[in-house]
Every structure is written in C-alpha cells, then in structure tokens.
LOBA-145762 format. One record per residue: residue in one letter; residue number from 0; z, x, y of N, C-alpha, C in turn. Coordinates in pm, 1 decimal, always signed. Each point is the difference from the previous one (the first is absolute). Layout:
<rs>
+-----+-----+----------+----------+----------+----------+----------+----------+----------+----------+----------+
: res :   n :     n.pz :     n.px :     n.py :    ca.pz :    ca.px :    ca.py :     c.pz :     c.px :     c.py :
+-----+-----+----------+----------+----------+----------+----------+----------+----------+----------+----------+
:   A : NUM :        Z :        X :        Y :        Z :        X :        Y :        Z :        X :        Y :
...
+-----+-----+----------+----------+----------+----------+----------+----------+----------+----------+----------+
</rs>
This chain:
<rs>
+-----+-----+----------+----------+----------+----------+----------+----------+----------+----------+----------+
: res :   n :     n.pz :     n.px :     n.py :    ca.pz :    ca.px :    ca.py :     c.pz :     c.px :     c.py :
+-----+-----+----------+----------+----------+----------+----------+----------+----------+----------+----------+
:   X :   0 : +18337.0 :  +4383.9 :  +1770.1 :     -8.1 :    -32.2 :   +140.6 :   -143.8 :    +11.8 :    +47.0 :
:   X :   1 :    -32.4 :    -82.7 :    +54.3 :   -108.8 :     +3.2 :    +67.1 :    -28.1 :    +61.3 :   +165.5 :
:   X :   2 :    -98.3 :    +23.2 :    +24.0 :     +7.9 :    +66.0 :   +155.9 :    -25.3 :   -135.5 :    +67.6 :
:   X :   3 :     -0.8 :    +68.6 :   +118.8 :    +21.7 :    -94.2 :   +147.9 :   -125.9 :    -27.8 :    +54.3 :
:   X :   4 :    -25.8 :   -123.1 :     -1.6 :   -151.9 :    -59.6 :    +70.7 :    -51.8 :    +26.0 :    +72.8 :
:   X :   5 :   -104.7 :    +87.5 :   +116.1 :    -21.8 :    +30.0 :   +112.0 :    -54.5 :   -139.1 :    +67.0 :
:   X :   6 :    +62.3 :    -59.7 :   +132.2 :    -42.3 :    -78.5 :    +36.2 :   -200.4 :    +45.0 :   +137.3 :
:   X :   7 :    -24.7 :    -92.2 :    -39.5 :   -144.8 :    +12.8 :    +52.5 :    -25.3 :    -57.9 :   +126.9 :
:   X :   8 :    -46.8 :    +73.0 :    +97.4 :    +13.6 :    -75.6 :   +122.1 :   -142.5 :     -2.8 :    +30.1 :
:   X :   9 :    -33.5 :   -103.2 :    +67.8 :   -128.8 :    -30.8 :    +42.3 :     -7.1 :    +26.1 :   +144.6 :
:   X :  10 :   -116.7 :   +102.6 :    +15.8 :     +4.4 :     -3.8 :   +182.9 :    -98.3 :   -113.1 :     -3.4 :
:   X :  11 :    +73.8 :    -54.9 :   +133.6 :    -92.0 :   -143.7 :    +69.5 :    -56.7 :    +52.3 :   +125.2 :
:   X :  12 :   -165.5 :    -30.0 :    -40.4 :   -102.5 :    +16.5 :    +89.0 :     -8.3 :    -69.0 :   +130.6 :
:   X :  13 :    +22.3 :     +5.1 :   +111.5 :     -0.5 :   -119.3 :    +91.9 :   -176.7 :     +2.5 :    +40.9 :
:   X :  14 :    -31.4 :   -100.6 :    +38.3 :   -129.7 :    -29.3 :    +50.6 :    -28.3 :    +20.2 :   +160.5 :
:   X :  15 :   -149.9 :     +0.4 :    +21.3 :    +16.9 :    +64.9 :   +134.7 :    -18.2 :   -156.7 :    +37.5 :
:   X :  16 :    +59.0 :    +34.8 :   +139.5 :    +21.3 :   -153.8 :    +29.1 :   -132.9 :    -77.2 :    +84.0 :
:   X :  17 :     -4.7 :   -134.7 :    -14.0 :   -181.1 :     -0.8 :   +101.6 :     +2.1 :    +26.0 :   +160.2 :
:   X :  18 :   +153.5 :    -89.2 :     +0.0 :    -30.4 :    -35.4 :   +156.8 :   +108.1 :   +132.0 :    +81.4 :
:   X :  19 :    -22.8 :    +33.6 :    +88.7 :    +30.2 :   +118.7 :    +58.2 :    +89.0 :    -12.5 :   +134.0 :
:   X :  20 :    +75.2 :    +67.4 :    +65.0 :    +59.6 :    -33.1 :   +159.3 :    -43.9 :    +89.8 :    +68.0 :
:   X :  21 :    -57.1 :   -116.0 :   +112.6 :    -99.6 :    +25.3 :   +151.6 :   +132.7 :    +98.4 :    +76.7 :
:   X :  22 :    -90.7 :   +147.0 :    +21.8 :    +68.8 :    +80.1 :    +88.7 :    +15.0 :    -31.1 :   +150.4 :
:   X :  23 :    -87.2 :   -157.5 :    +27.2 :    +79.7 :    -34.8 :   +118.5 :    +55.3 :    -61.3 :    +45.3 :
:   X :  24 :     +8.9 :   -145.9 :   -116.3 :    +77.2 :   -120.5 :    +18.6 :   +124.2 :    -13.1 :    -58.1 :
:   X :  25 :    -14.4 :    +61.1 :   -158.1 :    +82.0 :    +87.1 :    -69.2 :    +75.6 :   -146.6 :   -118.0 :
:   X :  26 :   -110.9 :    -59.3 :    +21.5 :    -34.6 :   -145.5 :   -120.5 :    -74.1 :    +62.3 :    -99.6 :
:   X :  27 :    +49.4 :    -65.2 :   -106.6 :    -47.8 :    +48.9 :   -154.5 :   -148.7 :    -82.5 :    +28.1 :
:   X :  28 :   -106.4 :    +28.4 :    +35.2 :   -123.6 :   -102.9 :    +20.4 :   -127.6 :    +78.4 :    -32.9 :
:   X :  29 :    +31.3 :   +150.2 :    -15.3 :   -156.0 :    +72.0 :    +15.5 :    -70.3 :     +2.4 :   -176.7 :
:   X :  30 :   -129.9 :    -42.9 :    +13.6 :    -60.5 :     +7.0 :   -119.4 :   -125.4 :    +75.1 :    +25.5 :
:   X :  31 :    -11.9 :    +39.9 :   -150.9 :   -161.4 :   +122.4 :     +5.6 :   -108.3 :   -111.1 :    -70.5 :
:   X :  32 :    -99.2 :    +19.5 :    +57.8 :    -88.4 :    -83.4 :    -39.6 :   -176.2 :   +116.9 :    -13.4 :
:   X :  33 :     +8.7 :    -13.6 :   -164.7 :    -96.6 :    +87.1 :    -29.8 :   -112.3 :    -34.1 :    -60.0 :
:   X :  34 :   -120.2 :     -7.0 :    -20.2 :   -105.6 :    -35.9 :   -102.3 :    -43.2 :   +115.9 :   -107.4 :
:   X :  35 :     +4.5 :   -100.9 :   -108.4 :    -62.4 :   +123.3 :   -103.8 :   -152.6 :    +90.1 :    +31.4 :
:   X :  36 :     -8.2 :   +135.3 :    +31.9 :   -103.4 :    +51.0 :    +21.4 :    -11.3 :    +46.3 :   +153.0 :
:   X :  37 :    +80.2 :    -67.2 :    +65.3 :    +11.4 :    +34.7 :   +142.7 :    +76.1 :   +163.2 :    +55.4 :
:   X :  38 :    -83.2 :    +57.4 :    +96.4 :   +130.3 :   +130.1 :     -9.4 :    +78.3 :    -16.9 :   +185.4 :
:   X :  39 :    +41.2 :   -154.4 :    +29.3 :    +79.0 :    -19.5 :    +74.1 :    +78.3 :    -94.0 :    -64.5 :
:   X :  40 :   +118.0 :     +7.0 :    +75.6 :    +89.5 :   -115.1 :    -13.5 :    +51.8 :    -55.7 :   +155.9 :
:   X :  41 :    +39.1 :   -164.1 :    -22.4 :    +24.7 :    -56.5 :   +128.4 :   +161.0 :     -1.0 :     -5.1 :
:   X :  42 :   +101.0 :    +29.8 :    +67.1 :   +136.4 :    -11.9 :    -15.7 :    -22.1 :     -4.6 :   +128.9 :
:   X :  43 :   +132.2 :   -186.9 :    +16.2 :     +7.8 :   -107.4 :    +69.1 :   +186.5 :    -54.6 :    -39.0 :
:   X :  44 :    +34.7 :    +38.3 :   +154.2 :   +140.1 :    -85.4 :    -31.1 :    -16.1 :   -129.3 :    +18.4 :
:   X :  45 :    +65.9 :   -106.6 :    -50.5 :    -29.1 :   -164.2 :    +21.2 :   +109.7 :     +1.0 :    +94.1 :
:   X :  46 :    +75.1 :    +59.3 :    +42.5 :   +113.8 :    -67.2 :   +114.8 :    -58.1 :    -21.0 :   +146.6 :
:   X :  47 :    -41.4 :   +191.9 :    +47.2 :    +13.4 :    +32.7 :   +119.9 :   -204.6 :    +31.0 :    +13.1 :
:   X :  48 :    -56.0 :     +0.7 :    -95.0 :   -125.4 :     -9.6 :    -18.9 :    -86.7 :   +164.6 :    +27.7 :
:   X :  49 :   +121.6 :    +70.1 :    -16.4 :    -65.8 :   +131.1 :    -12.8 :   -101.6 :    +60.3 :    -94.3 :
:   X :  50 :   -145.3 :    +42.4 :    -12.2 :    -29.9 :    +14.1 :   -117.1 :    -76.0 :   +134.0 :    +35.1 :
:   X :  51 :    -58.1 :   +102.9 :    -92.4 :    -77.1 :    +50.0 :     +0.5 :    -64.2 :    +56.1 :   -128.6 :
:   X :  52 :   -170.0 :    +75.9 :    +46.1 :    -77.2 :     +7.3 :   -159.6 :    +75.2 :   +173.7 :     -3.4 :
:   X :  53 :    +11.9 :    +17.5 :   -183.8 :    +14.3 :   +131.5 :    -22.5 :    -75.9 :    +21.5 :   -116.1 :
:   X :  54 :     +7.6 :    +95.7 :    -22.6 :   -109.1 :    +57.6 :   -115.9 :    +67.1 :    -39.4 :   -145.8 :
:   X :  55 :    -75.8 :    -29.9 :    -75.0 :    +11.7 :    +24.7 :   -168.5 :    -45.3 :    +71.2 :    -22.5 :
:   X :  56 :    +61.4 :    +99.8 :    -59.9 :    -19.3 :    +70.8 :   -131.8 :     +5.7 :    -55.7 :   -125.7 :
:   X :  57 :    -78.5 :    +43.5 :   -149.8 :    +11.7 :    -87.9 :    -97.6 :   +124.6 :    +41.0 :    -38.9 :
:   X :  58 :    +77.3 :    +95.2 :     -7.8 :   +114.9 :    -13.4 :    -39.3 :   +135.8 :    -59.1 :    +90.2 :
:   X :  59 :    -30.5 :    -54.0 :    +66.7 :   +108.1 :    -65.8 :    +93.9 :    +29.7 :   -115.9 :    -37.0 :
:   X :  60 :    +98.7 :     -6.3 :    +58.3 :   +120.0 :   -157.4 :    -35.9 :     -3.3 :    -41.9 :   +134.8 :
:   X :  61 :    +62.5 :   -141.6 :     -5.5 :    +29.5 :    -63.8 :    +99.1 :   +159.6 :    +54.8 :    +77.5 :
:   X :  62 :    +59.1 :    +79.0 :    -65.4 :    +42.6 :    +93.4 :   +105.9 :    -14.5 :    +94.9 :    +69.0 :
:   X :  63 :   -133.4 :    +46.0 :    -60.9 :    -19.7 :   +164.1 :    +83.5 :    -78.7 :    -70.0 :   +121.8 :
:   X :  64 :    -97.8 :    -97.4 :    +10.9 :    -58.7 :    -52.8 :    +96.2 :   +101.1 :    -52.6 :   +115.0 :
:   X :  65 :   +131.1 :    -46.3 :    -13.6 :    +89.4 :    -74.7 :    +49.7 :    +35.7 :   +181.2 :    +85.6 :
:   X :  66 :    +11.1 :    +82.7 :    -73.2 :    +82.2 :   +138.6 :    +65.5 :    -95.6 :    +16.8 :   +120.9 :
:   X :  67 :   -108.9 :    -12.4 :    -35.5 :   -123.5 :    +38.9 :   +138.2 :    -20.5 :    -92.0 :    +91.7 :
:   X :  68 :    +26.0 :   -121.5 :    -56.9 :     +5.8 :   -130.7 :    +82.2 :   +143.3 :    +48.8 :   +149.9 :
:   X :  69 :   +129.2 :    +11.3 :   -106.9 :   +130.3 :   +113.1 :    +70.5 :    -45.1 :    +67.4 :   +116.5 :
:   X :  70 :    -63.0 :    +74.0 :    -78.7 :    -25.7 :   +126.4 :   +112.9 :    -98.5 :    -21.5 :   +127.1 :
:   X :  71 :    -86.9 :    -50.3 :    -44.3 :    -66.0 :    -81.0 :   +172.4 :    +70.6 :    -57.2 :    +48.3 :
:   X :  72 :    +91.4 :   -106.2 :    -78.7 :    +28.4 :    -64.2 :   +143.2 :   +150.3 :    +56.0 :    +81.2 :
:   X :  73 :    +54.0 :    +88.4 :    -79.7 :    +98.7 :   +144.4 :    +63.4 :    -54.7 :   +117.5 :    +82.8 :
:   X :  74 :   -145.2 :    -34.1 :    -51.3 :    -52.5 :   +104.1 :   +103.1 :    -30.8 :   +156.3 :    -39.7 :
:   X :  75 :     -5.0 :     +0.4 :   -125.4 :    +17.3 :   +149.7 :    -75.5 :   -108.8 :    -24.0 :    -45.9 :
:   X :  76 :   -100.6 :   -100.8 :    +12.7 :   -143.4 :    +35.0 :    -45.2 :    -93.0 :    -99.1 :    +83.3 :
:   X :  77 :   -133.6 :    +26.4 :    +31.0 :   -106.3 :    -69.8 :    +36.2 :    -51.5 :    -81.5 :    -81.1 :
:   X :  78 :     -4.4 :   -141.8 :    +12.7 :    -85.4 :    -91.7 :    -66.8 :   -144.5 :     +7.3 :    -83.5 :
:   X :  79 :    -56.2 :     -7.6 :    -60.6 :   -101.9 :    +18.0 :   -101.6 :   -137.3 :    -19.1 :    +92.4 :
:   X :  80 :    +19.9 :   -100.9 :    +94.1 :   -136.6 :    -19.1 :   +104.3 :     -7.9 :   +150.4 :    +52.7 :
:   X :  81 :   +124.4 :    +32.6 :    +80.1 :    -40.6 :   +126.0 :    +53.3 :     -0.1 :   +131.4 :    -92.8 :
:   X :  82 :    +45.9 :     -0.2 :   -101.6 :    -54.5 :   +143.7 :    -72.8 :   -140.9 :     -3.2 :     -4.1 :
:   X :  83 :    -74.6 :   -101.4 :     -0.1 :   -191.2 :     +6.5 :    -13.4 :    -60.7 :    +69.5 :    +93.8 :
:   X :  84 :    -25.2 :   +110.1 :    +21.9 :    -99.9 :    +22.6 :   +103.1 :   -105.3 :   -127.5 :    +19.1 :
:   X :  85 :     +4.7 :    +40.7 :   +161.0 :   -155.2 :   -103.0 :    +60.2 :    -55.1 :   +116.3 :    +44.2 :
:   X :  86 :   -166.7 :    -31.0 :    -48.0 :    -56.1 :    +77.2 :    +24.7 :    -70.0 :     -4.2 :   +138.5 :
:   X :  87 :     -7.0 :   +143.8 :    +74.3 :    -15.1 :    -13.0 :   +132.4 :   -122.6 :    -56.1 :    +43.7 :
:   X :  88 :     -4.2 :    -45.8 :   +120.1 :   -189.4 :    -54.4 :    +28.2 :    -32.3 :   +144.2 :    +89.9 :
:   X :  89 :    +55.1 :    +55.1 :    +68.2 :    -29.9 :    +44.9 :    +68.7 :    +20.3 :   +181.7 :    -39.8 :
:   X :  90 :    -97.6 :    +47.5 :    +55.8 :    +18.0 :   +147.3 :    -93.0 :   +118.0 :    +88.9 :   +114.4 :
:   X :  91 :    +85.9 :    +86.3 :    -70.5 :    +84.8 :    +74.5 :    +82.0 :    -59.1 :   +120.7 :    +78.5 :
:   X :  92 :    +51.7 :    -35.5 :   +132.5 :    -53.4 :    +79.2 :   +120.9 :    +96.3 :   +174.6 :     -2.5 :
:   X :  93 :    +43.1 :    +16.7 :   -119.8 :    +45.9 :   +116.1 :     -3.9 :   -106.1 :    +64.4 :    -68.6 :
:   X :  94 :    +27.9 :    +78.6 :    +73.2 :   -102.6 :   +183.4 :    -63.5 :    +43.5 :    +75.2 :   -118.5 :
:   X :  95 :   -100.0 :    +51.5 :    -40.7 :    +70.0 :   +117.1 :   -131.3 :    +64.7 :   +100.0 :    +71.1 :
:   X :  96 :   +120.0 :    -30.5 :    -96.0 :    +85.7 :   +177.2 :    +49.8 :    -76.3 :   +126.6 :    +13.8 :
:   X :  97 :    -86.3 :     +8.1 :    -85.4 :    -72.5 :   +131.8 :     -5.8 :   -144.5 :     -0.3 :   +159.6 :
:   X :  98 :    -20.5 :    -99.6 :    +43.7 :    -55.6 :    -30.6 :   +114.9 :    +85.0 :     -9.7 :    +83.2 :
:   X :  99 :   -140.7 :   +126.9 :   +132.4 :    +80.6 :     -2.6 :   +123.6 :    -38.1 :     -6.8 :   +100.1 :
:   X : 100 :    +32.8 :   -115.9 :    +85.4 :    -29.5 :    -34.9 :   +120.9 :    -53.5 :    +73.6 :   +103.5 :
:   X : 101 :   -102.3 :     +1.9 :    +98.6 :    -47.5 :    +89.0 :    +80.0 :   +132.9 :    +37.4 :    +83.6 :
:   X : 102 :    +69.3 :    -62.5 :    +45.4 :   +130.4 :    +73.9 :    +78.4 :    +69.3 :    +84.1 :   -114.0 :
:   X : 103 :    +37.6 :    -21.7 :    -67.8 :    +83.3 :    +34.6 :    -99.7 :    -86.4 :   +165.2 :    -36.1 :
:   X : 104 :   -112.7 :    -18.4 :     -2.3 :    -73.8 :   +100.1 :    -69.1 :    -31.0 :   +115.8 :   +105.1 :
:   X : 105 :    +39.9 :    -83.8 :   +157.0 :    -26.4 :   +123.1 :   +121.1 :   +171.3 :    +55.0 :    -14.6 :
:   X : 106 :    +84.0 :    -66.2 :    -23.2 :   +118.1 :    +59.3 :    +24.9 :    +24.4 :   +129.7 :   -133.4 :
:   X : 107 :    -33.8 :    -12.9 :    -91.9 :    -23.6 :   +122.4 :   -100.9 :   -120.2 :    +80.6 :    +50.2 :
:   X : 108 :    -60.6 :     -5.1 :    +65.2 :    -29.6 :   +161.1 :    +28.9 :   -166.4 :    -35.3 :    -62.9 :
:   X : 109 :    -56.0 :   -144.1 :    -39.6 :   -141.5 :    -21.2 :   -119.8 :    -43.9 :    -67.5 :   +140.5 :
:   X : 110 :   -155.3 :     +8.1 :     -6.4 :    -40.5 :   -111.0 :    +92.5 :    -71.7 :    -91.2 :   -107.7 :
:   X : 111 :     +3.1 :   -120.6 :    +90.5 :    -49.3 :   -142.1 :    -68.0 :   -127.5 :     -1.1 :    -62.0 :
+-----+-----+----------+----------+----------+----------+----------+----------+----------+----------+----------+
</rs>
C-alpha cells in the first residue's frame, strides 16, 4: 500500500489595484501619478476632479499615497502645501520669556 498524496495548495497573490475610489464621489476614478525620483506624488480623481500632492517615500506604493490622498480629503490630515513652513518676513514682536518689561519689572518689586 502506498500512502496518501498531500494535495498542494497555492496561495493566490492578488495585486494592488491602480485605480482607486474617490472618498467623495465614490466612482472607481482616483489615480496616483508619480515620477521616478520625485518625493511627491499627484493623486487626481477623473470623475469629480478632486486631486491633491502627497509625499513619496521610496518605499511607497501607489496605495499608501492614495491612504494620505484619504485622509486630506476626510480631513484627518493637512495637505502637503501646508505642512511647509513659510518663512516669516517679518520678525516676531514677542519678547523673551526671560525678559522683563518695565511695568512688569515695577510690579516685582526691580526697577527698570
């Protein structure tokens, strides 16, 4: 007698898919659009024409960009323009904490 064959099962890989659904039109239409070397990406729905830039990382896929793309336009994150600081023109009219104002310095008991 011989033994019993073990049958072999193959797990099937699914692929990530390209085109994505717009969290506001809720049409399969949103695509990531990336350049090699670039550390933004443009993700753009073709229906309702929502788009915005998010960051690449080199290890990112065209879904992790799509998740951040998500989250701005849900509102659980700020867009990539505004994470940049602008730098101020104008210098801040606040004082050092450790500086103290001539009033400030009569009300402790120091004169100016």
């Amino acid at each position: 007698m011989g033994r019993k064959r073990r049958k072999i099962v193959k797990k099937v890989i699914k692929p990530f898919p390209k085109l994505f659904t717009c969290p506001i039109c809720n049409e399969v239409s949103v695509a990531v659009y990336h350049e090699e070397g670039s550390d933004a990406a443009r993700v753009a729905c073709g229906s309702c024409g929502a788009s915005a830039e998010v960051r690449w990382l080199p290890a990112y896929m065209p879904v992790d960009a799509y998740a951040e793309f998500y989250d701005i336009v849900t509102g659980a994150r700020r867009p990539l323009e505004q994470l940049i600081p602008q730098p101020a023109d104008e210098p801040s009219e606040a004082a050092d904490p450790g500086e103290l104002s001539g009033a400030e310095a009569q009300d402790q008991g120091e004169a100016p």
